[in-house]
C-alpha positions as CSV (number, residue, x, y, z in Angstrom):
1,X,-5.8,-4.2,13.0
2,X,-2.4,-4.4,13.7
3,X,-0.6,-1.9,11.2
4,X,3.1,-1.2,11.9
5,X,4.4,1.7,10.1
6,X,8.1,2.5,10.3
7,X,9.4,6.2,11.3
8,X,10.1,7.9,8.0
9,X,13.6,9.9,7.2
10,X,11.1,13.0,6.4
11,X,9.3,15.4,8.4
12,X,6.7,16.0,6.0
13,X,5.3,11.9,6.2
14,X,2.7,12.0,9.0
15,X,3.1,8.0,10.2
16,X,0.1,8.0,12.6
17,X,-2.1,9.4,9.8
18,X,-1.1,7.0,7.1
19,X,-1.4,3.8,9.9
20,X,-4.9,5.4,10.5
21,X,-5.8,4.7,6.9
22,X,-4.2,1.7,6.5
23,X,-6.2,0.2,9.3
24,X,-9.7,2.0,7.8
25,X,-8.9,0.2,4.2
26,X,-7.9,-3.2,5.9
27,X,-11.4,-2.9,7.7
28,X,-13.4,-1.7,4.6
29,X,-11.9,-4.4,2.8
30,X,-13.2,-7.3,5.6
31,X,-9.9,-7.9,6.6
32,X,-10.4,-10.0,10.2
33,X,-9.5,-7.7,13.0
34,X,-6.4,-9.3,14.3
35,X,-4.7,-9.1,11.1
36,X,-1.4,-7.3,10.9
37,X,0.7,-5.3,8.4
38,X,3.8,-3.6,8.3
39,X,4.8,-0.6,5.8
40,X,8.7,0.3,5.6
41,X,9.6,3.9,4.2
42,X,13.1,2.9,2.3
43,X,15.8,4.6,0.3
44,X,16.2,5.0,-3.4
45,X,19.0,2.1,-3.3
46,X,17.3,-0.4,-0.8
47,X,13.8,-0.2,-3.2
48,X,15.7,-0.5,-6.5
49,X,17.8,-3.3,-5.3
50,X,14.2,-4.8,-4.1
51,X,12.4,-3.9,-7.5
52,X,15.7,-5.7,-9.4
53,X,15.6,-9.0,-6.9
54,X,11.7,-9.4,-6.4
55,X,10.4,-7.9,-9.9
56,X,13.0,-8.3,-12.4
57,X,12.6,-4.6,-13.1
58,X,15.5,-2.1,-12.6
59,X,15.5,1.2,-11.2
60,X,13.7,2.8,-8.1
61,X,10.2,2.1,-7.9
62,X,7.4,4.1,-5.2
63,X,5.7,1.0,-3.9
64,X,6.2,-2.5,-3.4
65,X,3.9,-5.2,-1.6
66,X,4.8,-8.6,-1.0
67,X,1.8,-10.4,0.4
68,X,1.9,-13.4,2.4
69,X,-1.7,-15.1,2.7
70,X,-3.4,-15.8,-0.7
71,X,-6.2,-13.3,-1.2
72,X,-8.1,-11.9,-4.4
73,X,-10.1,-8.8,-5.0
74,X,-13.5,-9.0,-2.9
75,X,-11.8,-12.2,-1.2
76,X,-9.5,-11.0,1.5
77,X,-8.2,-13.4,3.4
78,X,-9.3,-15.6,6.5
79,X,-8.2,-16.4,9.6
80,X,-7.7,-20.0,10.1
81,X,-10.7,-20.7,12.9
82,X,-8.7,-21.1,16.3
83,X,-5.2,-20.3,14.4
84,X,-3.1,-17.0,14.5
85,X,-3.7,-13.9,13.9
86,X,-3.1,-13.4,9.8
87,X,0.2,-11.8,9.0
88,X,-1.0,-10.1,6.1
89,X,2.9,-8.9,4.3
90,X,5.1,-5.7,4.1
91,X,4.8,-2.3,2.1
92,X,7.9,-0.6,1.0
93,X,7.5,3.0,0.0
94,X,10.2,5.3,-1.5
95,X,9.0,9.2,-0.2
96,X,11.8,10.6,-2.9
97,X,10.5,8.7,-5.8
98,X,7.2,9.3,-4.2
99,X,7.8,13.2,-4.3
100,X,9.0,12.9,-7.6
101,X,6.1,11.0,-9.2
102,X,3.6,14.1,-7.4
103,X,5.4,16.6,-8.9
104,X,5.4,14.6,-12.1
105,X,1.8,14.3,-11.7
106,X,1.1,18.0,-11.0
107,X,-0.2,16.6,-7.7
108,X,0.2,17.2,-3.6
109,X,3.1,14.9,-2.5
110,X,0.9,14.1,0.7
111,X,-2.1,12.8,-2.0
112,X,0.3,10.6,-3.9
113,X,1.8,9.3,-0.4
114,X,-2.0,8.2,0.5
115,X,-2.4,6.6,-3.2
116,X,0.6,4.5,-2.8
117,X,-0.7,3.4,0.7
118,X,-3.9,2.3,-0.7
119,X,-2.3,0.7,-3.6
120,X,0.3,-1.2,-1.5
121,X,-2.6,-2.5,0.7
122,X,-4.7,-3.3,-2.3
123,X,-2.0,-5.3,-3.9
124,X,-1.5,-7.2,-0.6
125,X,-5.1,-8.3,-0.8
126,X,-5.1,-9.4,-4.0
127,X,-5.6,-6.8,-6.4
128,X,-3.7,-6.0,-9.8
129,X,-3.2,-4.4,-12.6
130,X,-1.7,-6.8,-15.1
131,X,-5.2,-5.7,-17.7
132,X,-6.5,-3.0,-18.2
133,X,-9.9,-4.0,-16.7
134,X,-7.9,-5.1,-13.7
135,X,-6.0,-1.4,-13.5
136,X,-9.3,0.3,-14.0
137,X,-11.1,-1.6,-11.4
138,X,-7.9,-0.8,-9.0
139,X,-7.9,2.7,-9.4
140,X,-11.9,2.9,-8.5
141,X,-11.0,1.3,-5.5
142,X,-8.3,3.1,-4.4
143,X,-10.7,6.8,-5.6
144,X,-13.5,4.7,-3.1
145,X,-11.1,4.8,-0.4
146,X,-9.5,8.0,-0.9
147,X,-12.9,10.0,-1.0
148,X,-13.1,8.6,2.6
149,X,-10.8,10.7,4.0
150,X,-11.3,13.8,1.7
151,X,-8.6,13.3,-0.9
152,X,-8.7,12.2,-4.7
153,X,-6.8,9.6,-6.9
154,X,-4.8,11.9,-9.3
């Protein structure tokens, strides 16, 4: 796996750590192993001018994924056989809005920085939560992968 993650403006965001993970969910998922991804840490103004443009939604957001291959839940993907390595899409996180949902949520900043990762990736393979049976199955995905590296889905 190819994941790019972009130097945050924060100390406290640990890039290396949330590449790792990004890479161990693209592989749980079956993602071929060429595949790349990249995940931008952005400003209050650049992801709320993103959420307006891409979403229709205003105001700052903590995630958004903007896929590029067609995928579906349990049906990442595939690699074209002799083609290019998949370009999978880009993940723009917001730490401030990020820090401000945790504290929200009564939960560690560095937890709800994983959970956005995890969501991000899950939505560029596919997954949504448009339904409630669709947000529910999400979420036990993105607990799945969390437990993995010791941490919990608030």
């Amino acid at each position: 796996m190819n994941v790019a993650v972009s130097e945050a403006d924060r100390a406290d965001i640990d890039e290396p750590a949330l590449r790792t993970f990004a890479e161990s969910v693209l592989t749980s998922e079956h993602v071929p192993l060429g595949a790349s991804l990249s995940i931008s840490f952005i400003d209050r103004d650049e992801i709320a001018d993103l959420n307006l443009r891409f979403m229709g939604i205003e105001g700052a957001t903590d995630v958004l994924s903007f896929p590029i291959e067609d995928a579906a839940p349990g049906s990442p993907p595939a690699q074209a056989p002799g083609g290019p390595a998949l370009e999978l899409g880009d993940i723009f996180i917001c730490a401030d809005v990020v820090s401000k949902h945790a504290d929200e949520y009564g939960v560690a900043y560095e937890d709800e920085l994983f959970l956005m990762v995890v969501h991000g990736v899950l939505h560029i393979l596919g997954w949504d939560h448009q339904t409630d049976v669709d947000a529910q199955m999400m979420e036990t995905k993105e607990a799945e992968h969390l437990e993995t590296i010791g941490r919990s889905r608030r």
